[in-house]
Backbone as CSV, one residue per row, in Angstrom:
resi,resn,N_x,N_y,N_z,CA_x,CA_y,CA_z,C_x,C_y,C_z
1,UNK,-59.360,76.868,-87.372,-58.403,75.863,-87.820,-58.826,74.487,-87.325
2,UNK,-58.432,73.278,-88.257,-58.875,72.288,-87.796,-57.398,71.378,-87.534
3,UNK,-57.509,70.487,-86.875,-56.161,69.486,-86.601,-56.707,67.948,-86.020
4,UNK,-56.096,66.819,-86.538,-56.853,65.717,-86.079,-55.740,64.790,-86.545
5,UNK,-55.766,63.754,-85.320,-54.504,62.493,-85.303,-55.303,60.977,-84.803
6,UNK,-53.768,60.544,-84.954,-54.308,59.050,-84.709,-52.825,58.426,-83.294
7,UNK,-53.660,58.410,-82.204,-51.935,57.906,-81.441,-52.594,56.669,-80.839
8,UNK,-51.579,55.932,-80.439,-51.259,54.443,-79.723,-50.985,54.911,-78.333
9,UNK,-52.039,54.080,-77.558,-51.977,54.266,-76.102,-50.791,53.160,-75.927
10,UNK,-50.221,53.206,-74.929,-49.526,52.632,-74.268,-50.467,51.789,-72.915
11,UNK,-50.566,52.632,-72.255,-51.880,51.605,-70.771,-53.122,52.556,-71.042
12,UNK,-53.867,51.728,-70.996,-55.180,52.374,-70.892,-56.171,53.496,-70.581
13,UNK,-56.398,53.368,-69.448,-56.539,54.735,-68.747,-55.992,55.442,-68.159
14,UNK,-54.760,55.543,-67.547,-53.474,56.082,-67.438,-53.446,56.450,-68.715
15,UNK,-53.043,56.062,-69.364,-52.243,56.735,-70.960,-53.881,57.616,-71.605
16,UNK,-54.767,57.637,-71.578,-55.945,58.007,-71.797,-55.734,59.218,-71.061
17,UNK,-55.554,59.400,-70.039,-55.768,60.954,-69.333,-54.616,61.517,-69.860
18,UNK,-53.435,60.762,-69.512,-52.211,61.613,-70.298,-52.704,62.563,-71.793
19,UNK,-52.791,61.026,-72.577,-52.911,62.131,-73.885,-54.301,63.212,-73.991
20,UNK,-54.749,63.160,-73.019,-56.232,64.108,-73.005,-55.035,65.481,-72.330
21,UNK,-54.613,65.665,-71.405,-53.779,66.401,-70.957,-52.832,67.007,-71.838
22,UNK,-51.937,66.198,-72.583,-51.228,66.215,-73.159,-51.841,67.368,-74.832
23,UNK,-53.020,66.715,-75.315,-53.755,67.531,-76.269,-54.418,68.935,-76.162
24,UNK,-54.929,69.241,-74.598,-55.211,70.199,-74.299,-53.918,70.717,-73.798
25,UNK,-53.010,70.876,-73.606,-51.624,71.732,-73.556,-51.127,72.210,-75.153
26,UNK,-51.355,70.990,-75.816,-50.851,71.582,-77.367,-50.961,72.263,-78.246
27,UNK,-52.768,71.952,-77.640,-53.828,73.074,-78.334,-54.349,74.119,-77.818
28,UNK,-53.923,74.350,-76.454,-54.269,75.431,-75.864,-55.527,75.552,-75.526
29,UNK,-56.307,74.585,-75.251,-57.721,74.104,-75.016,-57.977,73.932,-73.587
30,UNK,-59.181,74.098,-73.347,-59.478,73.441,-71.884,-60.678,72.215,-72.211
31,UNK,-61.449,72.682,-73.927,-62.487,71.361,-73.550,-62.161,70.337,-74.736
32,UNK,-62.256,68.893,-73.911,-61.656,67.879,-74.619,-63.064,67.307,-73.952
33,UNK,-63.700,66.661,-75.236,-65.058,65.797,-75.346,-64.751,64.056,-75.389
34,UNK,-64.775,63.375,-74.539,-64.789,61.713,-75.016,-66.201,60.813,-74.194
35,UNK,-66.753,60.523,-75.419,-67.756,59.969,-74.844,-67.870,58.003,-74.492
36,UNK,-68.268,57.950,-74.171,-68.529,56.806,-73.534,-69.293,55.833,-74.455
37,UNK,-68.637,54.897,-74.596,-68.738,54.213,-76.452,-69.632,53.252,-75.938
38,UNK,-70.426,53.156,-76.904,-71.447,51.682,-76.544,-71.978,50.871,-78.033
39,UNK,-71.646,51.376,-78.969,-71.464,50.748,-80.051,-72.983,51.084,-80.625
40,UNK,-72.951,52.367,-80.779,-74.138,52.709,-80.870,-74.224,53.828,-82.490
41,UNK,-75.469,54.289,-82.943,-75.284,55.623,-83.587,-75.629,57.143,-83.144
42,UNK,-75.782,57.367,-81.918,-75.575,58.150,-80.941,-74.238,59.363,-81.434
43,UNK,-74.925,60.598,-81.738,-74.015,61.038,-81.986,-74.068,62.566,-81.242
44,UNK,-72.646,62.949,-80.443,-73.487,64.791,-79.550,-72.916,65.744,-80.700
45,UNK,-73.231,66.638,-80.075,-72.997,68.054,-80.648,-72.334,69.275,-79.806
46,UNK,-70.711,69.079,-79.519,-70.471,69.977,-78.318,-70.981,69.127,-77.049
47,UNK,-70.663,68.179,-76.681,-70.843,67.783,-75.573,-70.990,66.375,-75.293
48,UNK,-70.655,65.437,-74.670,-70.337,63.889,-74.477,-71.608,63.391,-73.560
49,UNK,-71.277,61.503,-73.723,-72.147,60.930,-73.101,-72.215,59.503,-73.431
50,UNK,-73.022,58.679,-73.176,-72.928,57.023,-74.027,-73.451,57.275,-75.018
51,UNK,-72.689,57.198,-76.281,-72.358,57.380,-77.959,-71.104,57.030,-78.438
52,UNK,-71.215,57.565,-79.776,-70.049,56.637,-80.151,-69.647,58.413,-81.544
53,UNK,-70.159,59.122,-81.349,-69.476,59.944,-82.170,-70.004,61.617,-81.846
54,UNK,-68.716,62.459,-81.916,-68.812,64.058,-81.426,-68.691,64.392,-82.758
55,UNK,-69.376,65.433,-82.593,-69.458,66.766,-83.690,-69.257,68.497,-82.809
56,UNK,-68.021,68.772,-82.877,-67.501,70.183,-82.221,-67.440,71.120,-83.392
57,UNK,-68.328,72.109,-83.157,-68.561,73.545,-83.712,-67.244,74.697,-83.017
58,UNK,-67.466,74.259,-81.850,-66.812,75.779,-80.845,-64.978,75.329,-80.596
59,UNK,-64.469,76.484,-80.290,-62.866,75.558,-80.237,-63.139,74.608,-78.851
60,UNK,-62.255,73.045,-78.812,-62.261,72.564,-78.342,-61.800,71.232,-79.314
61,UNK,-61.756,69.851,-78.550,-61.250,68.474,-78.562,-62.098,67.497,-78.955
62,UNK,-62.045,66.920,-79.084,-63.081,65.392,-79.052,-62.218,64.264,-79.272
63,UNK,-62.486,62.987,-78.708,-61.668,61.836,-79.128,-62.306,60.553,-78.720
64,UNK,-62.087,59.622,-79.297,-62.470,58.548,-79.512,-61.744,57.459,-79.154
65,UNK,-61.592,56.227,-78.848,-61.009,54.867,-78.764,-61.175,53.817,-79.588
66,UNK,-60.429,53.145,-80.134,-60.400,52.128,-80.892,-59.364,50.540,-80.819
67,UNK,-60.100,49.966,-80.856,-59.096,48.542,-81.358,-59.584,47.636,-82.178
68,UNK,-59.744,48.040,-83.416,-60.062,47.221,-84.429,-61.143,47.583,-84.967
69,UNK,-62.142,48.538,-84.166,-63.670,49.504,-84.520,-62.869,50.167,-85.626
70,UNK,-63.526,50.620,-86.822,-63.128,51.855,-87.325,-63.241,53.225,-87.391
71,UNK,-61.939,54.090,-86.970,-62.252,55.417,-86.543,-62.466,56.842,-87.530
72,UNK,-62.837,57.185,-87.627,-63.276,58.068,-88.598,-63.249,59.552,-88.340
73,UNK,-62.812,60.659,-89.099,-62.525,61.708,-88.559,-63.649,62.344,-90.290
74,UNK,-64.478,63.386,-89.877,-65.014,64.180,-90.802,-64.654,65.937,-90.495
75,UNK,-64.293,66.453,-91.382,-64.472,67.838,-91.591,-64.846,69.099,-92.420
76,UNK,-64.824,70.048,-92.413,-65.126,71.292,-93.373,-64.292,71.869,-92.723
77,UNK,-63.210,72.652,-93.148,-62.283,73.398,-92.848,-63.059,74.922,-93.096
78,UNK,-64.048,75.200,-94.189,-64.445,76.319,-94.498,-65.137,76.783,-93.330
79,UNK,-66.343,75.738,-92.909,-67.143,75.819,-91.923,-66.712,75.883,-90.599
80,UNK,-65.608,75.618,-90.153,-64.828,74.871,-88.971,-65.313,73.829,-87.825
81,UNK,-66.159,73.029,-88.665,-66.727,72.095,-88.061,-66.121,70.731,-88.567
82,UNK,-65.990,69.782,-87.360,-65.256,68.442,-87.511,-66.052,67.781,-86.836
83,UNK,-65.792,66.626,-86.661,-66.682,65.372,-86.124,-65.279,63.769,-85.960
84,UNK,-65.664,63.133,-84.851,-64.607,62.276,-84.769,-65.880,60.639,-84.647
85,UNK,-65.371,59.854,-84.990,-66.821,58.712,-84.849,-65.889,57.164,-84.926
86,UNK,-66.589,56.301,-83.651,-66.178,54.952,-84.107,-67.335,53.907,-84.176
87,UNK,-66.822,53.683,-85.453,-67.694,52.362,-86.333,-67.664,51.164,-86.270
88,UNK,-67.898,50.340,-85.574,-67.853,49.085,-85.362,-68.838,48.483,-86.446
89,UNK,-68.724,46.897,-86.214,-69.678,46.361,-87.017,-71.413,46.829,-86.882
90,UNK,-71.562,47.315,-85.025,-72.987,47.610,-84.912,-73.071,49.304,-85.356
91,UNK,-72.084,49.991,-85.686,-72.199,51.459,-85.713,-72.494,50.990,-87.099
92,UNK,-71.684,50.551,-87.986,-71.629,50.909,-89.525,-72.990,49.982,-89.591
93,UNK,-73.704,49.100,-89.402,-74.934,48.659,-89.338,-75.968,49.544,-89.206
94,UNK,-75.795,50.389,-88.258,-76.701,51.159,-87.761,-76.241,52.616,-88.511
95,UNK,-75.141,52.653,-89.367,-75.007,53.922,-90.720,-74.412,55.073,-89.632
96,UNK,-73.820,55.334,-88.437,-73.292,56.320,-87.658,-72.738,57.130,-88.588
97,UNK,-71.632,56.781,-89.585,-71.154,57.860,-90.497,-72.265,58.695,-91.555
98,UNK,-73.038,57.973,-91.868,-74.010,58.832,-92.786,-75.218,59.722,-92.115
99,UNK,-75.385,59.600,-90.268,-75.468,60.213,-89.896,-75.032,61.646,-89.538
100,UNK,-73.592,61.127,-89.296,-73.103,62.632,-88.929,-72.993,63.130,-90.204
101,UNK,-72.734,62.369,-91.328,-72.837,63.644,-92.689,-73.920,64.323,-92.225
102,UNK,-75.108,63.776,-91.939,-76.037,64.504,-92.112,-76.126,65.568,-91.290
103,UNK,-75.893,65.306,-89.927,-76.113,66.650,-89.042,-74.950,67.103,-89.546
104,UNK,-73.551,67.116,-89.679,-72.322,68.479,-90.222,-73.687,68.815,-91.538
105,UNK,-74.462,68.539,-92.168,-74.802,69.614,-93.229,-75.834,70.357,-92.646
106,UNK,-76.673,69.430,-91.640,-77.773,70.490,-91.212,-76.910,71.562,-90.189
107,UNK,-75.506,71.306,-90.206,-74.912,72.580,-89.152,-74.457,73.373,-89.788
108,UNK,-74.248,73.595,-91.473,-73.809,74.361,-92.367,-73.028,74.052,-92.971
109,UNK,-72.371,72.581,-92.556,-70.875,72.211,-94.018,-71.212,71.694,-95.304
110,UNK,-70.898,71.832,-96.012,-71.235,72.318,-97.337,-70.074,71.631,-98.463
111,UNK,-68.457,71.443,-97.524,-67.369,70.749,-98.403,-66.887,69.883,-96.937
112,UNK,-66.894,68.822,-96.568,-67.072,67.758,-95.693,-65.979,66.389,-96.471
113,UNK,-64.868,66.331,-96.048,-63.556,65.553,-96.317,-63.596,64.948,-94.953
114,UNK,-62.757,63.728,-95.360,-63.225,62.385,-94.142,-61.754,61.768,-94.482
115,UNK,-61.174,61.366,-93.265,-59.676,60.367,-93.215,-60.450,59.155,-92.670
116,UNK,-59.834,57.996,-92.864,-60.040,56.596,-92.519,-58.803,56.366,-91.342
117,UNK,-58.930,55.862,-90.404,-57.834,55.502,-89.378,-57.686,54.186,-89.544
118,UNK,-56.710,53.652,-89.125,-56.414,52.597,-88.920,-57.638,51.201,-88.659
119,UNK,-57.836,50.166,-89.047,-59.163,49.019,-88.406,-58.903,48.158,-88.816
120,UNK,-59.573,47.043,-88.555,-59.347,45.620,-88.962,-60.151,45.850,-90.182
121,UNK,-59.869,44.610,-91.262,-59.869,44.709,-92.620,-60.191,43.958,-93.208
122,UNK,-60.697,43.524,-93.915,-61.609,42.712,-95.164,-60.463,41.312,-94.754
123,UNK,-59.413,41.236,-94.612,-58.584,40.302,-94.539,-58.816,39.228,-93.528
124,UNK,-58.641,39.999,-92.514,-58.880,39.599,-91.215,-60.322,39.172,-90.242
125,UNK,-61.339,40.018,-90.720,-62.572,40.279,-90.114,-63.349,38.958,-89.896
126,UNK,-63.743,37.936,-89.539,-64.056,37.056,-89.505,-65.525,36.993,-88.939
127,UNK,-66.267,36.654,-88.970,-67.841,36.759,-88.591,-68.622,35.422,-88.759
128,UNK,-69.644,35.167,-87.873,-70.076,34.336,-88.526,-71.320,34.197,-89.307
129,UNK,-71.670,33.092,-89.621,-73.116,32.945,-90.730,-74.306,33.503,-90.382
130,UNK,-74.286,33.522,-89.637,-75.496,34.242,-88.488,-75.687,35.643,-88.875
131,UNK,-74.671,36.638,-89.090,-74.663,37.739,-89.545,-74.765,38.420,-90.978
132,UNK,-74.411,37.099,-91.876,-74.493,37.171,-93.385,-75.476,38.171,-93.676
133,UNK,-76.608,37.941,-93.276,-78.095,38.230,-93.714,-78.019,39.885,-92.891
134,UNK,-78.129,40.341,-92.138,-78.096,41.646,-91.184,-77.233,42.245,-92.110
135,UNK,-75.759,41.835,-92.209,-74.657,42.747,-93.256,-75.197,43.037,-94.678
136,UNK,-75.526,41.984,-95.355,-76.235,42.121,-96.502,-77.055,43.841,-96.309
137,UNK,-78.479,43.238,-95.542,-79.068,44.091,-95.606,-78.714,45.613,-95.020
138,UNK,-77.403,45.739,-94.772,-76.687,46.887,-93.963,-75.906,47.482,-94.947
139,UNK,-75.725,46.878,-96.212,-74.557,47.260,-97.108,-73.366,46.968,-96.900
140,UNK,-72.643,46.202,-95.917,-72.113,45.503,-95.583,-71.114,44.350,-96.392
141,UNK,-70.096,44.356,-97.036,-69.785,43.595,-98.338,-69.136,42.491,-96.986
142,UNK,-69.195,41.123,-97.573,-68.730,39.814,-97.097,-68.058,39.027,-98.005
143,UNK,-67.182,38.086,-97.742,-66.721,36.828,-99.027,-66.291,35.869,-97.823
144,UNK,-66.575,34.979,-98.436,-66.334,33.531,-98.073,-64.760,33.045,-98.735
145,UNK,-63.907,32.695,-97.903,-63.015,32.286,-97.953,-62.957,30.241,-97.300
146,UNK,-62.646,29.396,-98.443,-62.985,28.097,-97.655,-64.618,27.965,-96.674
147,UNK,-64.689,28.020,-95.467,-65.556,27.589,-94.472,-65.938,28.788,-93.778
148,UNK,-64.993,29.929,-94.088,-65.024,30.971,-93.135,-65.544,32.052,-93.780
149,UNK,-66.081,33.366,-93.220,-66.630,34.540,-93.413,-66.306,35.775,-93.255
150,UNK,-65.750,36.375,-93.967,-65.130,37.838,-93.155,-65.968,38.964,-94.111
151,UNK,-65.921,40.280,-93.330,-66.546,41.440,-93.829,-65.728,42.670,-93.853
152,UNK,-66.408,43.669,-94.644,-65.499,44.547,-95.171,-65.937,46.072,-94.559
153,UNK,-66.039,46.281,-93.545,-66.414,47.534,-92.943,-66.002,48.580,-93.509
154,UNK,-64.716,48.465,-93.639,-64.114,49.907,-94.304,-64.780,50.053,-95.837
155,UNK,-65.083,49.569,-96.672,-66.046,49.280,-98.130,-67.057,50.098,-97.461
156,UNK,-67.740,49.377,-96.525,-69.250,49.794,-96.358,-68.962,51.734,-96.061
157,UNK,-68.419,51.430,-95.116,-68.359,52.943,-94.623,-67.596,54.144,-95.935
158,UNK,-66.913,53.399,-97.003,-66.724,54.899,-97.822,-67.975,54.805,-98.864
159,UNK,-68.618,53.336,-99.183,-69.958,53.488,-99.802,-70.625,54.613,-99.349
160,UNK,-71.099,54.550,-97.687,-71.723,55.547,-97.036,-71.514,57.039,-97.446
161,UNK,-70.024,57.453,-97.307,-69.571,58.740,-97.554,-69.704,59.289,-99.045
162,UNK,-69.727,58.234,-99.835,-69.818,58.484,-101.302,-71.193,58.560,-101.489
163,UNK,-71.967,57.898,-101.250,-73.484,57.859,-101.274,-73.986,59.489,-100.279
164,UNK,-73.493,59.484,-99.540,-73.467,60.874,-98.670,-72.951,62.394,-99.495
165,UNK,-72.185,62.079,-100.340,-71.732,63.307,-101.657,-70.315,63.697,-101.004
166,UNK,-69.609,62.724,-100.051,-68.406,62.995,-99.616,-67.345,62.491,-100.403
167,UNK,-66.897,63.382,-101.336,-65.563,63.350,-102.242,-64.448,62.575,-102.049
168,UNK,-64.307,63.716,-101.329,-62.797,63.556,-100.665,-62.423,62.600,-99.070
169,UNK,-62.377,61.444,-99.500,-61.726,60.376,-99.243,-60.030,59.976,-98.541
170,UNK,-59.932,60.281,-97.579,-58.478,59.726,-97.388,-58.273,57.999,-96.514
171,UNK,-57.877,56.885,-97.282,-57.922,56.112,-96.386,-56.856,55.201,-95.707
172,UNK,-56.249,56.007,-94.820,-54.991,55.464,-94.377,-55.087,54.213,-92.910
173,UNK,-55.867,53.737,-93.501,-56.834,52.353,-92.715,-55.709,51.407,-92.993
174,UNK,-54.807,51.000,-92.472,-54.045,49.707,-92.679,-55.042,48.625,-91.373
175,UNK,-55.051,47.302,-91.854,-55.562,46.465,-90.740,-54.718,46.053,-89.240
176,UNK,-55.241,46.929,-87.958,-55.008,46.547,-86.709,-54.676,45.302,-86.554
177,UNK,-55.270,44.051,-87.324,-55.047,42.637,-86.701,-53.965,41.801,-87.340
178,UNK,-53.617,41.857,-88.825,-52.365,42.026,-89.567,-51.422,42.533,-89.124
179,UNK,-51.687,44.132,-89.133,-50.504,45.354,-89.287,-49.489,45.248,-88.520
180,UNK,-48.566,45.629,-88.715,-47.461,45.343,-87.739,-47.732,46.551,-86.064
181,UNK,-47.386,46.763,-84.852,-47.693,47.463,-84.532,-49.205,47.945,-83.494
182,UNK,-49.854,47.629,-84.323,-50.960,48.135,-83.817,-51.818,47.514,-82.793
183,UNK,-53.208,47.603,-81.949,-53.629,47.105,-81.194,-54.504,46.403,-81.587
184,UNK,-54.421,44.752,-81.226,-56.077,44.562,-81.747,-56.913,43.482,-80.784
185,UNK,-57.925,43.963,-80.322,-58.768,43.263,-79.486,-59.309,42.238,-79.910
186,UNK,-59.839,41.577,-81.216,-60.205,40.615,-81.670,-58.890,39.347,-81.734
187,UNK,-57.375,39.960,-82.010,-56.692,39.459,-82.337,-56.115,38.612,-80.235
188,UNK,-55.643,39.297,-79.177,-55.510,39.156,-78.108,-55.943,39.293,-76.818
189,UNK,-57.173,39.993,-76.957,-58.019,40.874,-76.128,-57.457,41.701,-75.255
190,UNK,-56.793,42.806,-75.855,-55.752,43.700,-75.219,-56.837,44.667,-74.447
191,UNK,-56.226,45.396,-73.487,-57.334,46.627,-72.878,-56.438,47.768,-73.823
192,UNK,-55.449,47.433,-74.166,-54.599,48.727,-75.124,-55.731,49.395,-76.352
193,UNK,-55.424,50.681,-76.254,-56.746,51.196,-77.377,-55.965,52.487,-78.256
194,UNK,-56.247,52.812,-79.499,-55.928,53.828,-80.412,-56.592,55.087,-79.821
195,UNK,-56.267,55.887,-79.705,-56.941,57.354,-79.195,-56.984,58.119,-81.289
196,UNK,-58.013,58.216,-81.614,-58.422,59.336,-82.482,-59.198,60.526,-82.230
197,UNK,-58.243,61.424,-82.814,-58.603,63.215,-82.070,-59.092,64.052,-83.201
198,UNK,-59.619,64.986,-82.636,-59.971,65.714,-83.568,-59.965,66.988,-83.127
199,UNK,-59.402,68.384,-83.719,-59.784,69.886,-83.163,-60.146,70.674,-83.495
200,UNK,-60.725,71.294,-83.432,-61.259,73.203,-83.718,-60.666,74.258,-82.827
201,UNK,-59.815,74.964,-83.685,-59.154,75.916,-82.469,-60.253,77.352,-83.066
């Protein structure tokens, strides 16, 4: 069985161990995977480290942090393999999601469905000129608004999944820096962060 959410920390690392605690009680788990994000395409397999995305075969957890990165959850329910990943501007540059398509297929998934979490948004994203050229060549969609520059991460990343032969699409991505609610580090420089989970029981 697979199961995967999206919750709002309250304090940081305090609220970080909680809900790690809190997930392994629910699920009846003892291993909960969070690796140590560096904005990278680094991705484990059953097991953590400085990366930015898990892929769990065996029952167990994985989870991720976010504030304004975009978080990404992949699965095969047939296969019972899931994957949890955050995409920042240097992950989705560096294609992290069309990676892990790739290893979930070299691990046997075969029907691979993907939710979009919550991130900052084509609206909001602001960048500057300097980066035009890198995004371009990243697939990366941009528009110029007046003087200013913003980019569209969430675009790039279901390009990826679609270009990857991933169908099924869910994208319940409202923008962190807009949205009512949510946390956003670009917007206040909060240490507050989104916890995205993912399970295999």
């Amino acid at each position: 069985m697979i199961d995967f959410g999206f919750i709002k920390e309250r304090d940081a690392k305090a609220e970080l161990d909680e809900i790690s605690a809190e997930l392994k009680q629910r699920f009846s788990l003892e291993t909960l995977w969070r690796p140590h994000q560096i904005h990278s395409n680094t991705i484990f397999v059953d097991g953590e480290g400085e990366g930015d995305g898990i892929i769990i075969t065996k029952p167990s957890i994985a989870l991720i942090r976010t504030a304004d990165c975009v978080p990404i959850v992949l699965f095969d329910r047939t296969a019972d393999i899931a994957g949890v990943f955050h995409s920042g501007w240097r992950g989705t540059e560096l294609k992290i999601v069309s990676k892990g398509v790739r290893m979930m297929r070299e691990l046997g998934c075969k029907n691979i469905s993907t939710v979009i979490f919550p991130a900052i948004g084509l609206c909001c994203f602001e960048i500057g000129e300097e980066l035009l050229e890198r995004f371009a060549d990243a697939g990366i969609p941009t528009e110029k608004r007046g003087e200013k520059y913003y980019a569209d991460l969430k675009t790039a990343i279901k390009n990826e999944l679609k270009n990857g032969g991933v169908s099924e699409i869910s994208d319940q991505s409202e923008c962190t820096f807009c949205g009512e609610g949510y946390f956003s580090y670009r917007k206040n420089k909060t240490e507050k962060r989104h916890a995205t989970f993912v399970v295999v029981q």
